[in-house]
Wavefront OBJ file of the C-alpha trace (Angstrom):
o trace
v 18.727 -5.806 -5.321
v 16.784 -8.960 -4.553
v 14.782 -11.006 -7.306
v 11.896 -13.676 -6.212
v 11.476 -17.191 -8.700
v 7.505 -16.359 -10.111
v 5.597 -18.025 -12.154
v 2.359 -16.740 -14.035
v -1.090 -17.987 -13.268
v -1.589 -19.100 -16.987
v 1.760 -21.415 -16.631
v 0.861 -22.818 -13.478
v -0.552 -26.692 -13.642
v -2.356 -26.980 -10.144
v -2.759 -30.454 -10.352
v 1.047 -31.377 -10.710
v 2.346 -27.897 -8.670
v 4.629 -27.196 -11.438
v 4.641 -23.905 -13.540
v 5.557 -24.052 -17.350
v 7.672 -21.289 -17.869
v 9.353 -19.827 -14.360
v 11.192 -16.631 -14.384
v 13.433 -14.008 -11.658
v 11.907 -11.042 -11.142
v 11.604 -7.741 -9.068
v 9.565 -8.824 -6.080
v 6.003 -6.708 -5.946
v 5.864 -3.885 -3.776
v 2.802 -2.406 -1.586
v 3.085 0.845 -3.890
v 4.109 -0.703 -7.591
v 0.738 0.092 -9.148
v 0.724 3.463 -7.873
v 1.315 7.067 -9.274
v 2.684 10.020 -8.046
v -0.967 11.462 -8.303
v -2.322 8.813 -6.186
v 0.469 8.880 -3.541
v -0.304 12.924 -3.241
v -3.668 12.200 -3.320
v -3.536 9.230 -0.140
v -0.464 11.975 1.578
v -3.560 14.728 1.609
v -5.814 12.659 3.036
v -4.088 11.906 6.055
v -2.556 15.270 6.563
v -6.230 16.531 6.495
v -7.457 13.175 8.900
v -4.477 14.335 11.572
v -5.420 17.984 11.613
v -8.750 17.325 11.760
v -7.832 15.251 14.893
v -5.558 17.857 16.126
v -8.265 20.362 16.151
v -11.241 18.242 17.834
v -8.109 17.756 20.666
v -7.870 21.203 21.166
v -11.864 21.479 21.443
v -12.021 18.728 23.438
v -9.235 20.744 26.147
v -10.476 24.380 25.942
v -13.889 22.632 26.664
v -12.715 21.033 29.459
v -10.953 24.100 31.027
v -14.499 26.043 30.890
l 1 2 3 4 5 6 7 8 9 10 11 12 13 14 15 16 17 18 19 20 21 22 23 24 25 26 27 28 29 30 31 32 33 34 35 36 37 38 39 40 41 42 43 44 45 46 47 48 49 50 51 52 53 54 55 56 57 58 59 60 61 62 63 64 65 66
């Protein structure tokens, strides 16, 4: 398990590029903020985007074949 040096935006002095009160923690992740409820929700959406493609391919070749 890997831990990043972070500092919070309060504790940060921009002028100097120091930060008052650094810390280790987890580093973020692309999914941290999300729930199970949004993951199922985003997981739908594409299943229904690629079978929507899927059937405008098979259109597309039966109306080709005519």
């Amino acid at each position: 398990m890997s831990v990043v040096y972070v500092c919070n935006d309060a504790d940060f002095d921009a002028t100097a590029g120091t930060c008052a009160a650094p810390y280790w923690s987890q580093p973020p992740s692309v999914f941290s903020g999300w729930t199970g409820d949004d993951l199922a929700s985003v997981a739908g959406a594409v299943l229904f985007m690629l079978a929507v493609a899927y059937v405008i391919r098979i259109v597309h070749k039966e109306a080709q074949s005519l």
